[in-house]
C-alpha positions in Angstrom: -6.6 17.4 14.5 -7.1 16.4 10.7 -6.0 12.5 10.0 -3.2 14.3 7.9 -1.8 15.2 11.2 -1.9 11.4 12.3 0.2 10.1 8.9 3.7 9.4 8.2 5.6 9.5 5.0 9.0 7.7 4.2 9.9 10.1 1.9 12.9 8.5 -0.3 15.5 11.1 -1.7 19.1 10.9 -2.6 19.3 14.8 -2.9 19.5 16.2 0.3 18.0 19.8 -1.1 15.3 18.3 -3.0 14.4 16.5 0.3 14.2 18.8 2.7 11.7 21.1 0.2 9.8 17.9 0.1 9.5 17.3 3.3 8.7 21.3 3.8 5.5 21.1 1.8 4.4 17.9 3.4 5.2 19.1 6.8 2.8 22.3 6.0 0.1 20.2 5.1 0.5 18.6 8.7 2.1 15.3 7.4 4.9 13.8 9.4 8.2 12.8 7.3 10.6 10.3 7.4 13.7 11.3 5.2 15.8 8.2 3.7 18.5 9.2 1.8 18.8 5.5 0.2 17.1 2.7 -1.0 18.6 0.6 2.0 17.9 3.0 4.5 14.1 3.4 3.0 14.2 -0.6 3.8 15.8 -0.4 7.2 13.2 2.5 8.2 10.1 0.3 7.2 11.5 -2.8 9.1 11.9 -0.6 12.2 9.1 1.6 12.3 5.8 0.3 11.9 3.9 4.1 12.3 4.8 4.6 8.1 1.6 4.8 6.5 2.9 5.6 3.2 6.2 5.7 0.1 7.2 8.7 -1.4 9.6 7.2 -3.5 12.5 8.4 -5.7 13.0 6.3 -9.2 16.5 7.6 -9.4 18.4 6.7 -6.0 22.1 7.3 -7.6 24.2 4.4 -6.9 22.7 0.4 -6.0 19.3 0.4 -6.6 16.7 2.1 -8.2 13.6 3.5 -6.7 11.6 0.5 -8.4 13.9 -2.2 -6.9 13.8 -0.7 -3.9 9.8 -0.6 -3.8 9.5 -4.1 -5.0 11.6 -5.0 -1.6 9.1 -2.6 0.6 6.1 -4.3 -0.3 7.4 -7.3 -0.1 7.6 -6.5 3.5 4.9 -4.7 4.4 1.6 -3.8 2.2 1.6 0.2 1.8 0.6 2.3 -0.7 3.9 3.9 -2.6 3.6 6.5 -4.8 6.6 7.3 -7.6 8.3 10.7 -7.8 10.6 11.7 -10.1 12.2 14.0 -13.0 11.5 11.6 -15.7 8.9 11.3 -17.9 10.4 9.3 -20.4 8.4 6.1 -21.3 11.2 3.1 -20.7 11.1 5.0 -16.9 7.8 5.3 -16.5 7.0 1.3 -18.1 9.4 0.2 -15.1 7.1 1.3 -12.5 4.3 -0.4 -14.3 5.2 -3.8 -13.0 4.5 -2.5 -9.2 1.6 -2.1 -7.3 1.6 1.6 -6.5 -0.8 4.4 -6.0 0.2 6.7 -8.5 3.6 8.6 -10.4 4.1 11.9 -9.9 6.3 14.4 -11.9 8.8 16.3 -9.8 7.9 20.0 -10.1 4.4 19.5 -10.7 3.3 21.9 -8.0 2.3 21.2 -4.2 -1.4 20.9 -4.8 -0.7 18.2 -7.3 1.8 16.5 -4.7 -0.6 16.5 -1.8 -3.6 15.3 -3.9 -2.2 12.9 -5.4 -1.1 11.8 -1.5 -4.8 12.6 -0.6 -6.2 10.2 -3.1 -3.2 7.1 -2.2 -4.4 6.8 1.0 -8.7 6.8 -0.2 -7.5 3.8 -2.6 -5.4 2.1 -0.3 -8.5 2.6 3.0 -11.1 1.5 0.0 -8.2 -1.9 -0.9 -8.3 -2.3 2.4 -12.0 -2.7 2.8 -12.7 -4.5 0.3 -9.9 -6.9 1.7 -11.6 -7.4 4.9 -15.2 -7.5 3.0 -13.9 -10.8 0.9 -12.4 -12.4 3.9 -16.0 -11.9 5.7 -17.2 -13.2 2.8 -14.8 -16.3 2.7 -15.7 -17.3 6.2 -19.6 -16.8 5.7 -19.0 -19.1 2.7 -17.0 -21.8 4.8 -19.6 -21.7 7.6 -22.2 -22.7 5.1 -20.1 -25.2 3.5 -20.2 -26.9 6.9 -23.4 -26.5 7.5 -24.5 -27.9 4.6 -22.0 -31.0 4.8 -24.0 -31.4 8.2 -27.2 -31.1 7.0 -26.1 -34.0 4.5 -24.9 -35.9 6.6 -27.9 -35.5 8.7 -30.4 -36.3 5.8 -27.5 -39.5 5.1 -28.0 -41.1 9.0 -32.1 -40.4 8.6 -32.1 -42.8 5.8 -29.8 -45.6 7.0 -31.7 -45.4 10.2 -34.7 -46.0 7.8 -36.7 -42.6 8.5 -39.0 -41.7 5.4 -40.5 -38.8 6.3 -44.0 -40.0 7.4 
């Protein structure tokens, strides 16, 4: 079983046809899809089901927000990488996606091998964010366990010489 097989997409779409293509071509490439029709129920689907492991977003959800609003709310809940989809390639819509940490903006149309890489290399940046994540919080701790060591070794040295130790 390929880790494709393993993954799960909330895939956000207001067009029902447009969807259920979508979801076609990820579901051939063994991905497993979550279809929200909205940018409420793409919230309500992340708050409930922890087994998402990535965004397909939507800019253009028709009425209430826009994809870009509702992605700001996502990660504000939960850290995962989102990737943009849409129509538009029209610079004031692709600047409002600039503001957001994603993993990419992909054109509508651009073909399935396009779609599926693009998904491919998401999850390598996010595994590699990830890792570097945990490396700095190693890193933080190694750095705070020296800090006390050498506040003790200090102090140490401090008591030696009030106790009138000299060395010799």
């Amino acid at each position: 079983m390929s880790m494709e097989t393993s993954r799960v997409i909330l895939l956000v779409e207001d067009e029902a046809i447009i969807a259920l293509a979508e979801k076609q071509i990820l579901e051939k490439y063994g991905y497993k899809v979550i279809w929200a029709s909205s940018g409420e129920k793409a919230v309500e689907s992340v708050q409930a089901l922890p087994a998402i492991d990535l965004v397909l977003m939507d800019i253009n959800l028709g009425q209430g927000q826009d994809g870009t609003q509702v992605a700001s709310r996502i990660l504000a809940l939960r850290d995962l990488p989102l990737i943009f989809l849409s129509s538009h390639t029209e610079r004031d819509v692709v600047e409002k996606t600039e503001g957001i940490s994603s993993y990419g903006y992909i054109v509508k149309n651009s073909g399935e091998t396009v779609l599926i890489a693009s998904i491919k290399m998401a999850f390598r940046l996010f595994n590699a964010r990830l890792k570097e994540k945990e490396k700095d919080t190693e890193l933080r701790a190694y750095a705070e366990r020296l800090l006390v060591s050498d506040k003790i070794f200090i102090h140490s040295i401090d008591m030696l010489c009030i106790a009138g130790f000299d060395g010799y």
